[in-house]
C-alpha positions as semicolon CSV with decimal commas, in nm:
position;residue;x (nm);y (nm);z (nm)
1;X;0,000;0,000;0,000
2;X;0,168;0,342;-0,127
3;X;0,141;0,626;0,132
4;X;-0,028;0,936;-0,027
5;X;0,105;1,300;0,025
6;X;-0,231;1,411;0,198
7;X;-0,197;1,160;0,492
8;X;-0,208;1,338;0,852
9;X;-0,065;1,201;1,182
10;X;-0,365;1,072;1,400
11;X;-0,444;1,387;1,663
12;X;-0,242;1,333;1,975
13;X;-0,475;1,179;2,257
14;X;-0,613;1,435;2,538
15;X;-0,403;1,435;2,845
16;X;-0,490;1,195;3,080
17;X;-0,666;1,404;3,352
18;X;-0,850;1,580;3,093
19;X;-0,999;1,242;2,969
20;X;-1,090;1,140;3,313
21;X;-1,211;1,397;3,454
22;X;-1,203;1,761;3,598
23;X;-0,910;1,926;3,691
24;X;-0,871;2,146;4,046
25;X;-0,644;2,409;4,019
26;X;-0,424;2,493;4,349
27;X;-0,667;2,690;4,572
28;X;-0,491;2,936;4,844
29;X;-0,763;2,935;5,055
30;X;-1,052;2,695;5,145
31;X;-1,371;2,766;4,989
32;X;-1,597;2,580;5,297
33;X;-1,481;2,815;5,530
34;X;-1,815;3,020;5,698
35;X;-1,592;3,222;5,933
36;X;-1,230;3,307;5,882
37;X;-0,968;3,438;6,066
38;X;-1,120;3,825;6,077
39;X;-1,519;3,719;6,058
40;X;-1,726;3,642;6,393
41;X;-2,038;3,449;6,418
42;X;-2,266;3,600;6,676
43;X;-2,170;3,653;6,997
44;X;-2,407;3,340;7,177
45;X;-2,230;3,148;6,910
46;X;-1,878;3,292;7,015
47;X;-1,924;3,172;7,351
48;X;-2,058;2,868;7,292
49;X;-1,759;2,763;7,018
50;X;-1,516;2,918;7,275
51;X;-1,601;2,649;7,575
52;X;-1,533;2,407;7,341
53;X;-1,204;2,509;7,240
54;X;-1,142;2,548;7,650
55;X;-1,292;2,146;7,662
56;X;-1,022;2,049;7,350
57;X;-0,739;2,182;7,533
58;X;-0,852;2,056;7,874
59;X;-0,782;1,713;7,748
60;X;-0,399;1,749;7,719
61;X;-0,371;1,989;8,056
62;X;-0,512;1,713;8,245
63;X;-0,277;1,450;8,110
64;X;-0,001;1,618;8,145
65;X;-0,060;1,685;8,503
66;X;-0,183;1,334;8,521
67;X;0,155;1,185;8,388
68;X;0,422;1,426;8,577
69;X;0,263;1,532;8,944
70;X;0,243;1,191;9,112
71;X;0,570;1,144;8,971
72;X;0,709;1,399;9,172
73;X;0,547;1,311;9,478
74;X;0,267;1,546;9,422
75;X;-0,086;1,427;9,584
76;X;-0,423;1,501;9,411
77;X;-0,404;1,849;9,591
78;X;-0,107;1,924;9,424
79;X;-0,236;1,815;9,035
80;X;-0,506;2,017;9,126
81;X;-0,313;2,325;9,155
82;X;-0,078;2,218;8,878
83;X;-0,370;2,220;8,633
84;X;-0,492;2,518;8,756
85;X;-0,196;2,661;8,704
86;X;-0,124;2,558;8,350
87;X;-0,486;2,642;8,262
88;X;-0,407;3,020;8,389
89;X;-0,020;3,024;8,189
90;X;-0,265;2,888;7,893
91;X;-0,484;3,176;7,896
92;X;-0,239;3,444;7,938
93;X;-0,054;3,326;7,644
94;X;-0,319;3,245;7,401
95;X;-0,365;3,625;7,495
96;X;-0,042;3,699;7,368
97;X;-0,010;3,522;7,097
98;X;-0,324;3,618;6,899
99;X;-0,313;3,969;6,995
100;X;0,080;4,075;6,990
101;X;0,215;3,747;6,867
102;X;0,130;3,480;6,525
103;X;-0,214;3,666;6,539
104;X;-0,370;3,351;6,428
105;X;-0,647;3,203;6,631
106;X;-0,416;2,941;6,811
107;X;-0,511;2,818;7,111
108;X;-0,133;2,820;7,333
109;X;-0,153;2,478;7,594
110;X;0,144;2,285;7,772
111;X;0,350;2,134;7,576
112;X;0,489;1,755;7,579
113;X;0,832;1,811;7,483
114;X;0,898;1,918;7,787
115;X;0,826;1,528;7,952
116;X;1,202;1,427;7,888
117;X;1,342;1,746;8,070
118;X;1,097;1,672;8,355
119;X;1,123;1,299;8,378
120;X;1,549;1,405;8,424
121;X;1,511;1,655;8,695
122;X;1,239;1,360;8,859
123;X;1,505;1,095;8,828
124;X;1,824;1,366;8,986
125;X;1,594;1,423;9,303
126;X;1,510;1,084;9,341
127;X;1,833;1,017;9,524
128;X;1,827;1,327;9,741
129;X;1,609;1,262;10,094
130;X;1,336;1,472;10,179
131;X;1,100;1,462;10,488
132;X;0,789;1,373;10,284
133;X;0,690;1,363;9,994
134;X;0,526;1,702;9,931
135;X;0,837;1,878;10,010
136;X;0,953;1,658;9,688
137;X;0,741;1,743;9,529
138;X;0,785;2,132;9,602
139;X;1,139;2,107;9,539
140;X;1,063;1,991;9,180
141;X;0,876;2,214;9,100
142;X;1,105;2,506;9,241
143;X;1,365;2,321;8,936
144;X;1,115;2,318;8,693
145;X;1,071;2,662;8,770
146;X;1,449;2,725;8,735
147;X;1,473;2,554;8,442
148;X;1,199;2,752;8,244
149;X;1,318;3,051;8,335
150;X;1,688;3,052;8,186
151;X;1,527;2,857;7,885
152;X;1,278;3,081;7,819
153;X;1,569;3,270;7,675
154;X;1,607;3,049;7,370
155;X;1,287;3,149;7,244
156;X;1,324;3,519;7,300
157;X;1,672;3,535;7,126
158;X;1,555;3,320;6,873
159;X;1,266;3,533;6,787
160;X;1,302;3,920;6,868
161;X;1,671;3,837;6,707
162;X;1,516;3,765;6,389
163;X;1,660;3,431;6,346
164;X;1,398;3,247;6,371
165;X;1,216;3,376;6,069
166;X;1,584;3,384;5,878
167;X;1,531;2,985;5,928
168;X;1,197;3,023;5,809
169;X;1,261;3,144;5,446
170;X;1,472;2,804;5,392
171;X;1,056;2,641;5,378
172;X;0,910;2,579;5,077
173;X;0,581;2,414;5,000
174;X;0,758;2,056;4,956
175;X;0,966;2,079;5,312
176;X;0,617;2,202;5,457
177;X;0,478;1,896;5,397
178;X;0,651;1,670;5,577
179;X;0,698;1,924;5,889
180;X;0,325;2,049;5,898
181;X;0,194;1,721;5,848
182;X;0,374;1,567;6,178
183;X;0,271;1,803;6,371
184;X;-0,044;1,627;6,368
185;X;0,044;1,254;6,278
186;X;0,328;1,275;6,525
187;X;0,130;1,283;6,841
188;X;-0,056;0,937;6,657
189;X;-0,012;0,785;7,076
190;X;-0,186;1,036;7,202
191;X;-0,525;0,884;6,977
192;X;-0,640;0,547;6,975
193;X;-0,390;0,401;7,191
194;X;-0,537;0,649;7,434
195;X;-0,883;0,521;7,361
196;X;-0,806;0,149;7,366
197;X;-0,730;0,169;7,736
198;X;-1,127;0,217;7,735
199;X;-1,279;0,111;7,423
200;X;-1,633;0,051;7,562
201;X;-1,613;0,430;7,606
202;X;-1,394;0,580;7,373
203;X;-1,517;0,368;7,047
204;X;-1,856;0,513;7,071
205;X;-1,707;0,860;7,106
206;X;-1,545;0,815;6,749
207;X;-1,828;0,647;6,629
208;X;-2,072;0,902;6,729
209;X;-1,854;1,240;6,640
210;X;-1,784;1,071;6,256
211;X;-2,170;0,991;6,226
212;X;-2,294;1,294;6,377
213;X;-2,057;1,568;6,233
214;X;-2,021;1,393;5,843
215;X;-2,303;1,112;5,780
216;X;-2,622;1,274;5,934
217;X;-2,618;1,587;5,728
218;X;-2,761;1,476;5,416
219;X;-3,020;1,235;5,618
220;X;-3,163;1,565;5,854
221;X;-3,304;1,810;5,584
222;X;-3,332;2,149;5,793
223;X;-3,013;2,332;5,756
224;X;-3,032;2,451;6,134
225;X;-2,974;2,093;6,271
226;X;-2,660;2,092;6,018
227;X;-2,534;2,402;6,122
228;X;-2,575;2,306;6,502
229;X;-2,414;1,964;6,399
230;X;-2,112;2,116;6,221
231;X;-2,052;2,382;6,501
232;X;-2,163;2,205;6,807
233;X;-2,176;1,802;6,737
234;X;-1,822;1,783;6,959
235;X;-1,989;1,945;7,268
236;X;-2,320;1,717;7,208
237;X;-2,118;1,388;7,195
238;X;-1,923;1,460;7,479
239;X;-2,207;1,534;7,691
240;X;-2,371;1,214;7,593
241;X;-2,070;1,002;7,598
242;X;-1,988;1,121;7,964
243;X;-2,312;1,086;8,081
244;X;-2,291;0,732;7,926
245;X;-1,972;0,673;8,135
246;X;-2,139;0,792;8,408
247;X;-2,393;0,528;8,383
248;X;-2,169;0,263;8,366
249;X;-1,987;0,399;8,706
250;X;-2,297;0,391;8,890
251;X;-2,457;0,043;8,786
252;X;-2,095;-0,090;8,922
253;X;-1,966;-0,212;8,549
254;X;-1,591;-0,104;8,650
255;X;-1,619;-0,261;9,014
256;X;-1,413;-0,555;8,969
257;X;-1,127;-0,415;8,715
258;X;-0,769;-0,371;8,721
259;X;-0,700;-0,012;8,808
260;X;-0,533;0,131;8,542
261;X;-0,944;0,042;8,397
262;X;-1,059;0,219;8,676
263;X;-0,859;0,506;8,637
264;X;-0,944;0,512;8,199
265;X;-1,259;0,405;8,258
266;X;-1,491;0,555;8,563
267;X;-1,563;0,921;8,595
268;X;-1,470;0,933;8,937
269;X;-1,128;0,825;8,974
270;X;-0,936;1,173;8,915
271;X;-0,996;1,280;9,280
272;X;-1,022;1,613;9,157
273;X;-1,346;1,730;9,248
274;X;-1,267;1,670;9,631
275;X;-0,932;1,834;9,624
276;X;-0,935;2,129;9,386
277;X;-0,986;2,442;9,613
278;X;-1,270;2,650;9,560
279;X;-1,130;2,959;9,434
280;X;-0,735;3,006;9,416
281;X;-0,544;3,236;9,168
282;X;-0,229;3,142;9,097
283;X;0,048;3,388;9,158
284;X;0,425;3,432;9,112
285;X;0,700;3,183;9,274
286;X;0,367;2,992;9,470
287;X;0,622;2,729;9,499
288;X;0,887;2,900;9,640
289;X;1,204;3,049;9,469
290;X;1,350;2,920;9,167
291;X;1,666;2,653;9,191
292;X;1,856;2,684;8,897
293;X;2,087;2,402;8,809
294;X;2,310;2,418;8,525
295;X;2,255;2,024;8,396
296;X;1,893;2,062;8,398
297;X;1,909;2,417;8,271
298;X;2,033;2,307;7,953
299;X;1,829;1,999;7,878
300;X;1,489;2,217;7,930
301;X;1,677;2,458;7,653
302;X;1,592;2,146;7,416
303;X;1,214;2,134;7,481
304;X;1,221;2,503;7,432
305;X;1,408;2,450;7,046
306;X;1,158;2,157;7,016
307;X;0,834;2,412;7,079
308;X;1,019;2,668;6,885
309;X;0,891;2,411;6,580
310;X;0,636;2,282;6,688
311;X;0,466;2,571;6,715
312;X;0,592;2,718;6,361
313;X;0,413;2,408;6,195
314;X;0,099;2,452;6,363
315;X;0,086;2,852;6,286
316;X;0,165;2,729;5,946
317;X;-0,151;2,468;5,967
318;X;-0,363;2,726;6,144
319;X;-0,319;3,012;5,861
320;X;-0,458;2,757;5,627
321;X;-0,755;2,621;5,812
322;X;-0,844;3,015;5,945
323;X;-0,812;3,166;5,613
324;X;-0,505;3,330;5,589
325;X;-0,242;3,351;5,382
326;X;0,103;3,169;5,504
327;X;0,273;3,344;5,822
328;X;0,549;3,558;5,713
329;X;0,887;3,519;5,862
330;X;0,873;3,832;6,057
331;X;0,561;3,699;6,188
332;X;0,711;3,351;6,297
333;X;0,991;3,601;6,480
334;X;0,764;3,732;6,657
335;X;0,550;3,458;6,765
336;X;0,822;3,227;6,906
337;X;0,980;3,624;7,060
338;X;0,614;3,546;7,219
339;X;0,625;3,233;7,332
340;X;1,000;3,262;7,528
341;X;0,789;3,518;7,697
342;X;0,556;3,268;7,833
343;X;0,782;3,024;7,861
344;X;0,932;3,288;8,071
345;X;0,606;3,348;8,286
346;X;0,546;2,977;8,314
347;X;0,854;2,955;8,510
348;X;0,771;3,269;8,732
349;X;0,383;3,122;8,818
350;X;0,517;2,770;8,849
351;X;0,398;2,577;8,572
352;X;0,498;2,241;8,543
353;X;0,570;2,253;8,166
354;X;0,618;2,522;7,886
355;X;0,351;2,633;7,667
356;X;0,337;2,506;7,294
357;X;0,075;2,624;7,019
358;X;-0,246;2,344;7,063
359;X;-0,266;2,130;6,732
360;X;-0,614;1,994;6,824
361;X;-0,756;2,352;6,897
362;X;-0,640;2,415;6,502
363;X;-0,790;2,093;6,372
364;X;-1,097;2,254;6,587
365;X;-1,102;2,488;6,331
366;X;-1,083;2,261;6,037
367;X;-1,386;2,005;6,227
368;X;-1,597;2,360;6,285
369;X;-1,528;2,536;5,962
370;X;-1,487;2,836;6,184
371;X;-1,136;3,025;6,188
372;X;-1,197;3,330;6,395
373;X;-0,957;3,435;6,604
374;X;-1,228;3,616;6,867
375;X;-1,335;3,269;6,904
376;X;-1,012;3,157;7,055
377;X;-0,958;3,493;7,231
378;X;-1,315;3,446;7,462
379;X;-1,182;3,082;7,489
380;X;-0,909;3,217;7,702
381;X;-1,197;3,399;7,947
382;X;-1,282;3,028;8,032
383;X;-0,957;2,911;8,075
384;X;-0,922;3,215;8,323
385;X;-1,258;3,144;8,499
386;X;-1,225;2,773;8,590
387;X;-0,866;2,804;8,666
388;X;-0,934;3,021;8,921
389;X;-1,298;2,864;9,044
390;X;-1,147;2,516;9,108
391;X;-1,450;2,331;9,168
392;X;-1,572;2,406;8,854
393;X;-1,288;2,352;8,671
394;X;-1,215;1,999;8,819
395;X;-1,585;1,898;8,713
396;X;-1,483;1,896;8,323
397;X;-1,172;1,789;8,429
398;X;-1,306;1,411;8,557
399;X;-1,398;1,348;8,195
400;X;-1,254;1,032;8,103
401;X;-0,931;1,020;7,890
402;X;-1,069;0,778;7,639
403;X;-1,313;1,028;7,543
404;X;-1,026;1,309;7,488
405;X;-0,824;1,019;7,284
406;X;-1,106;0,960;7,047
407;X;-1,153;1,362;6,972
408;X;-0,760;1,352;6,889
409;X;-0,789;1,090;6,646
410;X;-1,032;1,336;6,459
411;X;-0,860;1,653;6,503
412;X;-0,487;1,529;6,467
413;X;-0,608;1,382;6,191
414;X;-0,730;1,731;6,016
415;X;-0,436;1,873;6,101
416;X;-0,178;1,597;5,914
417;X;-0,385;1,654;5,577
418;X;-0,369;2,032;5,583
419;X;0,012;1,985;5,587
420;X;-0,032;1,724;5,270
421;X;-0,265;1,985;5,117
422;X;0,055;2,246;5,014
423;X;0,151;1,942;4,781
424;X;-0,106;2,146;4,524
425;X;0,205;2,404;4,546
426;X;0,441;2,202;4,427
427;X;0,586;1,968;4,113
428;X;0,444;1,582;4,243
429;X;0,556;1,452;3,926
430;X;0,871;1,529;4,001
431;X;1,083;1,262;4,161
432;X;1,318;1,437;4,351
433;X;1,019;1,593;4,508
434;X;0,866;1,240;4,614
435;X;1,215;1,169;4,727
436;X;1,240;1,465;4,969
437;X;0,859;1,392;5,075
438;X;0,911;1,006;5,128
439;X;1,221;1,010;5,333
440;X;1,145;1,333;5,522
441;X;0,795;1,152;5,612
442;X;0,949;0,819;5,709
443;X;1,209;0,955;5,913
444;X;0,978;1,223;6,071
445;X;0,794;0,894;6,206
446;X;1,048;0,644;6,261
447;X;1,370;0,873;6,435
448;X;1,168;1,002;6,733
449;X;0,927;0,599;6,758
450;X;1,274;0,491;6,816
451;X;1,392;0,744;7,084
452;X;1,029;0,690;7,245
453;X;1,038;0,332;7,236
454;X;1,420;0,315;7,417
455;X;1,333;0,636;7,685
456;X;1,035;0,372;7,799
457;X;1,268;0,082;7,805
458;X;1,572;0,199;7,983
459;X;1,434;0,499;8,184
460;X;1,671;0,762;7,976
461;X;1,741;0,808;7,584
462;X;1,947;0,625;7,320
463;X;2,227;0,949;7,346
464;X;2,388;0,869;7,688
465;X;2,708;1,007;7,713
466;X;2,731;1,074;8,064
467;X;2,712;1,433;8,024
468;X;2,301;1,474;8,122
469;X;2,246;1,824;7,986
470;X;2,392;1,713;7,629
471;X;2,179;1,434;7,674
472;X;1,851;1,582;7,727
473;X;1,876;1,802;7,445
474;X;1,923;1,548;7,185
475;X;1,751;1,318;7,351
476;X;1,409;1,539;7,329
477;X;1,541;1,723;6,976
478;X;1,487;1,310;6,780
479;X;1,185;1,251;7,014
480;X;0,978;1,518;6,841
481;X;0,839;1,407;6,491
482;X;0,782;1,784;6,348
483;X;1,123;1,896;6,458
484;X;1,317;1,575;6,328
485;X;1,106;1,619;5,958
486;X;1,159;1,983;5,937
487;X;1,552;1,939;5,980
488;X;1,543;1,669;5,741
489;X;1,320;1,827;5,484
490;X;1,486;2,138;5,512
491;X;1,842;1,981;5,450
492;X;1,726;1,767;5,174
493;X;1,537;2,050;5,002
494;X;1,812;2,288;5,014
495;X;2,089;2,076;4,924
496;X;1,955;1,789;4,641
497;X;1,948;2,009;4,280
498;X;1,818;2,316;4,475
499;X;1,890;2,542;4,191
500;X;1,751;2,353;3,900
501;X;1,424;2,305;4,068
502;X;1,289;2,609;4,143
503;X;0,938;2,602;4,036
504;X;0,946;2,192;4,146
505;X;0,949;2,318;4,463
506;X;0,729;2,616;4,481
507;X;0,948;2,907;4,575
508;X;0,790;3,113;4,314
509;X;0,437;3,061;4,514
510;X;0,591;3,112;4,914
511;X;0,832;3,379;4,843
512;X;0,591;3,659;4,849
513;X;0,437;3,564;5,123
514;X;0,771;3,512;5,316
515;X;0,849;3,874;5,286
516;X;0,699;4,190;5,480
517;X;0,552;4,332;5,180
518;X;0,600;4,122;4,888
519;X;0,197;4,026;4,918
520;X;-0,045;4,290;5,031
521;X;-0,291;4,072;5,206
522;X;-0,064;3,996;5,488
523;X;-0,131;4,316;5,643
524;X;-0,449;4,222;5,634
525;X;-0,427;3,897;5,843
526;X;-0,136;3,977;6,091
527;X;-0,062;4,366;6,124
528;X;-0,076;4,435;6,500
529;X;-0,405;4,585;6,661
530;X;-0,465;4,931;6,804
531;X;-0,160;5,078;6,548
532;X;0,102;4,898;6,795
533;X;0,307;4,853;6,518
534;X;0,387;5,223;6,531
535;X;0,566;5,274;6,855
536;X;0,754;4,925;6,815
537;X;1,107;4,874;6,570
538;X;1,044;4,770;6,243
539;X;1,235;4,461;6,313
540;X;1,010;4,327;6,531
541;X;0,625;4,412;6,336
């Protein structure tokens, strides 16, 4: 057969996402958002959306307290104060920070990373003889205090230095990823492994949050049962999943239990209630004066690194999930400037930890579809109020773990996918991208599992060199998931073809937002109220 001269090439095919289907281009903000971070629902609905926020971060307060005071020799008296304490710290800075500081409605609770510094000054004193165990557990806390004083420095070098947001600019969408997205899948022990220890209670908490928040919307036709669903549907299943725990206390089903059951399980077993004082404001040194000791000095200057980046991933997760466009370095300066102040006041009131920005209170946002950051500044009014009227304070706080555990798995959740969402940003046909992402990931998760795993084991970390500060630093730098992916996303971002790959990566998209003025909605989101910004140094707006 002889080819003729009119014969055209077949058309090419359509490319392949055309053929299947739509396309989504890369959206900067989401479009399901009914309040962001400068809109405000009415003010019944304020206060209503601001207990729960106080109820989220209750959940963690108590915990911590939970874990730390009886190690110390503290009684239930003593938690009681502690989580008083941290509940007033928690209010104060939440103040700070979304007024002077990120600006972004993050909710600022105690942080974890602090445990390993803790658990080390616990283990020193443990040697050293004391007449009972109160005044142990007084002379802890006096360390603690210390400890969080001199570190609090860290932070406010880092930050009012500029530094901090220096470090910053090295982000791009692809090393964002990895870091934002551990921020919430990092803390994965704090959710169902939490609940398990009480599934009869904390199973039908998940159950009932999934089916009443997602699957009963398009079953209940009025749109004002949706809207109370979407807003609300947290504080409604905790009230009936406590009262159902409550039930089971009183018809006896946790009677004959092993007491770690007892303690998951029954809504009476956190002593609180009896022991929290009716009204008590927590004040400066209410331990006593500080002890400062060098060793455990510099091993609490690792937690404060550790919530130094923490916190910069959540700020990162909240701006997305509140509206607003990506924090600019000077912003993330002046944030973690912030928090060294608070870690600062922690230390003076006697908190038993630093303060950290809350990852559930942003997946909050995300669950609500409410961003406003007057929503998380009344949240801190409660936080005030039942830290100083005890008795009411330590009736929300007997709500069973399990119940907490199963909310995390939601919220955590929310907050790992916003991270994966500023993939849209980036090349993810590229394969040194899914290089950076896949190792960054795996490592994020697997470096600090392994420090974890061997701290429970052995009673101290997998660096043990003898020299205890040095220790505790590293030790609690690999422990943390966000802080080990954002140095190795970082590295690998900035070091394999960094100049070839450019657009890959996304600079072209963050830099303006990185800069004071390189995109004019910044000053929307986080200039500084009441004209502040003209009496301070450029430096630090």
């Amino acid at each position: 057969m002889v080819e003729t001269g009119n014969h055209q090439p077949p058309p090419p095919p359509p490319p392949l996402a055309v053929s299947r289907g739509p396309v989504f281009p890369p959206a900067e903000q989401l479009n399901q958002l009914e309040y962001c971070i400068h809109s405000n629902p009415s003010w019944p609905e304020v206060a209503l959306l601001a207990f729960q926020h106080y109820i989220v971060m209750l959940g963690t307060t108590v915990m911590i307290a939970s874990y730390l005071v009886p190690r110390m020799g503290g009684d239930y008296g003593d938690k009681a104060r502690v989580i008083q304490t941290l509940l007033f710290m928690s209010a104060i800075n939440t103040l700070f920070q979304t007024f002077l500081g990120s600006r972004l409605p993050t909710v600022m609770g105690p942080s974890f990373a602090f445990q390993i510094s803790v658990l080390s000054i616990i283990s020193d004193l443990s040697n050293e003889t004391f007449s009972s165990e109160h005044e142990r557990f007084v002379h802890t806390m006096r360390t603690i205090q210390g400890s969080l004083i001199i570190s609090s420095f860290i932070n406010i070098a880092l930050g009012f230095s500029h530094a901090w947001g220096n470090i910053t600019r090295l982000f791009t969408p692809i090393s964002l990823v990895p870091f934002v997205s551990l921020v919430g899948l990092g803390l994965f022990g704090r959710g169902f492994p939490e609940l398990a220890n009480c599934v009869e209670i904390g199973l039908p908490m998940l159950i009932l949050l999934v089916l009443s928040q997602q699957y009963l919307k398009p079953i209940i036709p009025a749109s004002r049962v949706h809207v109370i669903l979407q807003r609300y549907g947290l504080l409604l299943c905790i009230g009936v999943v406590w009262a159902y725990a409550a039930v089971l206390t009183a018809a006896g089903a946790y009677n004959n239990v092993k007491e770690l059951t007892k303690i998951s399980c029954r809504i009476d077993r956190s002593y609180l209630m009896s022991s929290a004082p009716w009204i008590k404001i927590p004040y400066p040194f209410q331990w006593g004066p500080p002890i400062f000791r060098p060793s455990h000095v510099f091993g609490m200057m690792g937690a404060a690194l550790v919530t130094s980046a923490e916190s910069t991933g959540t700020f990162f997760a909240a701006a997305r999930l509140a509206g607003a466009t990506p924090p600019p370095a000077h912003v993330l300066s002046r944030s973690i400037g912030l928090q060294g102040v608070g870690l600062l006041l922690d230390g003076l009131f006697g908190a038993a930890v630093g303060n950290t920005a809350s990852v559930e209170n942003v997946g909050l946002l995300g669950l609500t579809h409410i961003g406003s950051r007057r929503v998380v500044q009344i949240s801190a009014a409660f936080m005030f109020f039942f830290s100083i009227i005890g008795k009411f304070g330590a009736f929300f706080a007997s709500i069973p773990m399990p119940i907490f555990a199963a909310i995390y798995c939601i919220l955590f959740g929310i907050v790992a996918s916003v991270g994966m969402s500023n993939l849209q940003f980036a090349n993810t046909n590229s394969m040194r991208n899914i290089y950076v992402l896949g190792v960054s990931i795996f490592l994020g998760i697997s470096i600090p599992y392994y420090f974890v795993q061997y701290l429970s084991l052995h009673n101290h970390g997998p660096v043990n060199t003898g020299g205890e500060w040095f220790d505790d630093i590293l030790n609690t730098i690999f422990s943390s998931p966000p802080t080990v992916a954002m140095i190795v996303s970082t590295l690998l971002d900035c070091t394999l073809d960094a100049k070839h790959t450019v657009n890959d990566r996304g600079i072209p998209w963050l830099v303006p937002f990185q800069m004071r003025k390189g995109e004019s909605r910044n000053e929307e989101f986080y200039s500084l109220p009441l004209r502040i910004h003209e009496y301070l140094p450029t430096r630090y707006h």
